[in-house]
Wavefront OBJ file of the C-alpha trace (Angstrom):
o trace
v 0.000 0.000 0.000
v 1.556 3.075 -1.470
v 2.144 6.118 1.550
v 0.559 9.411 0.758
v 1.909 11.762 -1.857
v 5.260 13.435 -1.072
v 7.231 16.864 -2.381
v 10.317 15.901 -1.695
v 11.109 20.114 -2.208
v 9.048 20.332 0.857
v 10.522 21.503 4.398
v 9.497 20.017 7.059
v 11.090 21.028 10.919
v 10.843 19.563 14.626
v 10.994 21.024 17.525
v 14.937 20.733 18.182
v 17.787 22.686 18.784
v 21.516 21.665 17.253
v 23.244 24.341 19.317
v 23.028 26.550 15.854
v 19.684 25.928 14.425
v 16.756 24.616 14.339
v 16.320 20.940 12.641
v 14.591 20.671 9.127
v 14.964 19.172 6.166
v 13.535 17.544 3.275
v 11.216 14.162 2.935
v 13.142 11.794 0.652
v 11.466 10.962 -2.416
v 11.797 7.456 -2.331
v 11.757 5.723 1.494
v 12.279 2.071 0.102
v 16.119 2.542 -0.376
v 16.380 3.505 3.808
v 13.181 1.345 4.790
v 15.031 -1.693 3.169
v 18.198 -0.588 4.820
v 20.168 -3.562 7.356
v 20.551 -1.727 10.574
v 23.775 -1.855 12.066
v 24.393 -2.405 15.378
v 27.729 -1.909 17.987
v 28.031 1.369 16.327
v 30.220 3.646 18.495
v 27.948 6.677 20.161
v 29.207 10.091 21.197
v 28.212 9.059 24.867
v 30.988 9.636 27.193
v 33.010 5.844 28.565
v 32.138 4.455 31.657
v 33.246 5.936 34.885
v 34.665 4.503 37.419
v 33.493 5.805 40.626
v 36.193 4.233 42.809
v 38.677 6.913 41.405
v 38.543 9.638 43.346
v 41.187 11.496 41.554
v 39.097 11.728 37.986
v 37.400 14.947 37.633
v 34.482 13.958 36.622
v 34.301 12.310 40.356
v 36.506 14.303 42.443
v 37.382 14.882 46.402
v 36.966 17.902 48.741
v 36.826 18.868 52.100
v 33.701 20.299 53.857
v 34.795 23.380 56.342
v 32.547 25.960 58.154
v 32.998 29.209 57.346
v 35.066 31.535 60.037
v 34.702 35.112 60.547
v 37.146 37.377 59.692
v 38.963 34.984 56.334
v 39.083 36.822 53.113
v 36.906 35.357 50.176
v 40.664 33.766 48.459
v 41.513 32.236 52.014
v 37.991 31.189 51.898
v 38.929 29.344 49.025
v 41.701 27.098 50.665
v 41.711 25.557 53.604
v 42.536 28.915 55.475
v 41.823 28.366 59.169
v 41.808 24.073 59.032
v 44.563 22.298 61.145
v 47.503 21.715 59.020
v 46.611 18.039 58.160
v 43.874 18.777 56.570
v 45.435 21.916 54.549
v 48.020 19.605 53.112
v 46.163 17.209 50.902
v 43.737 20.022 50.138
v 47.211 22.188 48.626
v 48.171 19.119 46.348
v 46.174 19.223 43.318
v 42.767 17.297 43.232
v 41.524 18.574 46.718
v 37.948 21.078 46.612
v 37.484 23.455 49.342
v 33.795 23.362 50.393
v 32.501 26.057 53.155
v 28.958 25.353 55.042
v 27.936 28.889 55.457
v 25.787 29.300 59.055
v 22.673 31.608 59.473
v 21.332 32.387 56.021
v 17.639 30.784 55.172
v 19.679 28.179 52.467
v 22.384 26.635 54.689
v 21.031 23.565 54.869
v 21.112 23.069 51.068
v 23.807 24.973 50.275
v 27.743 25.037 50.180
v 29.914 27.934 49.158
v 32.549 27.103 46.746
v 35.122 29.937 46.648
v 37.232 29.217 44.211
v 34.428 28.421 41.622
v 32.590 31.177 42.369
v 29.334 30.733 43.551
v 27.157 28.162 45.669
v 26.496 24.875 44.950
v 22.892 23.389 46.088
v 23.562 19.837 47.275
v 21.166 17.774 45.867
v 20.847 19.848 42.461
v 24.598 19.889 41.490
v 26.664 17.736 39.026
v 29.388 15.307 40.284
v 32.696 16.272 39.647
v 35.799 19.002 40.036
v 34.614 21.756 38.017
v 33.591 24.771 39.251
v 30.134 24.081 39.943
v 30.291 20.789 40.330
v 29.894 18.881 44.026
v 32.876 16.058 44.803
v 31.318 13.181 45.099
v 33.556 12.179 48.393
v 34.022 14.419 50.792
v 35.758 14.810 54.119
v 32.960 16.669 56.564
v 35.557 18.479 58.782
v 34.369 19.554 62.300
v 31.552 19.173 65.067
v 27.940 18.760 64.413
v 28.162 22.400 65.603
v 30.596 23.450 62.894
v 28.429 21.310 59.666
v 25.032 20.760 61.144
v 23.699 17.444 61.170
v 20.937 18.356 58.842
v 23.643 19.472 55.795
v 24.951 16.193 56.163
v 21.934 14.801 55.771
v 20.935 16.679 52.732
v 24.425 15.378 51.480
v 23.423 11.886 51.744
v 21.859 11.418 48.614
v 24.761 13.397 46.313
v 27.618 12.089 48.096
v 29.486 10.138 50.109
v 30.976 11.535 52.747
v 33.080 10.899 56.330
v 33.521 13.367 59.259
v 36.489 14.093 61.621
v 36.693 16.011 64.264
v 39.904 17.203 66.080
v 39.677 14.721 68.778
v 39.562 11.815 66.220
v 36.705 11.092 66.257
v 34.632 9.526 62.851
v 31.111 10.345 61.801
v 29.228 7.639 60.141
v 29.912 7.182 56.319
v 26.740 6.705 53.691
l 1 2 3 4 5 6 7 8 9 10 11 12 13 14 15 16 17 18 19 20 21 22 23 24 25 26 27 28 29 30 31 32 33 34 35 36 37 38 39 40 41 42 43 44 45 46 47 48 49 50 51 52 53 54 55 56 57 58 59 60 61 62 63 64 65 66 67 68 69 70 71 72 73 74 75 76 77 78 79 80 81 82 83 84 85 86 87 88 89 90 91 92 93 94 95 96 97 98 99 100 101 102 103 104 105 106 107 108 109 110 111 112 113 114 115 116 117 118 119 120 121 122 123 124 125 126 127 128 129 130 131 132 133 134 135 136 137 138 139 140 141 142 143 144 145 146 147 148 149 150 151 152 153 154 155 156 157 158 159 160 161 162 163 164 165 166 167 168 169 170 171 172 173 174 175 176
């Protein structure tokens, strides 16, 4: 059963985006030649590889350290690990390490982190993985008392990351 008539001059669009323009083009004038076509399968996509979450050090996964935020730090000490005992400055200084402050007192604390060095805040739940500068690490090393990182960011961290806590006496925090 022959398909309606088709002018294959015609131009027909969808509702798409490229990145440049919108998608059209033209109906073919003959659709046996593609209808008849063997599919091939195992082609390679432009999907990104898989990624292996065990690596902290790739980017697209990354590592930080979750610090409240002192009074009296400028925003670029803000940015390091400013104010932190010194083990936990040093493996923030080597390359890899995220500097993550839990701001107290403002109505979006609970669900939000200030990243310094990117440059803006990051809302837990809402934020992609990764070392970028909006991205959230997914592990991170909560750093301080439930007094310092509220009990209630960490658990609005559960679901975006996995994290452990220290305090200065030694003492661990559960890890999801």
């Amino acid at each position: 059963m022959p398909g309606p008539p088709v002018d294959p001059a015609a131009s027909i669009g969808i509702d798409a985006y490229t990145g440049t323009d919108a998608v059209s083009g033209t109906f073919a004038g003959d659709v046996k030649p593609w209808a008849l076509t063997r599919p091939s399968y195992g082609e390679k996509t432009q999907r990104p590889g898989e990624i292996n979450e065990a690596c902290w050090q790739d980017p697209a996964i990354g590592w930080g350290v979750v610090l409240s935020e002192p009074p009296g730090l400028a925003p670029e000490q803000l940015a390091t690990a400013a104010g932190a005992p010194a083990p936990i400055q040093a493996p923030v200084a080597a390359p890899g390490g995220k500097v993550i402050r839990h701001r107290d007192g403002n109505e979006f604390s609970a669900w939000t982190l200030r990243d310094y060095a990117g440059g803006g805040d990051l809302l837990n739940a809402a934020s992609p993985e990764g070392m970028g500068p909006k991205p959230l690490p997914k592990y991170l090393l909560i750093y301080g008392t439930p007094k310092n990182v509220p009990w209630n960011v960490q658990l609005f961290l559960n679901p975006c990351a996995t994290w452990g806590g220290s305090t200065s006496r030694g003492r661990r925090s559960p890890t999801t």
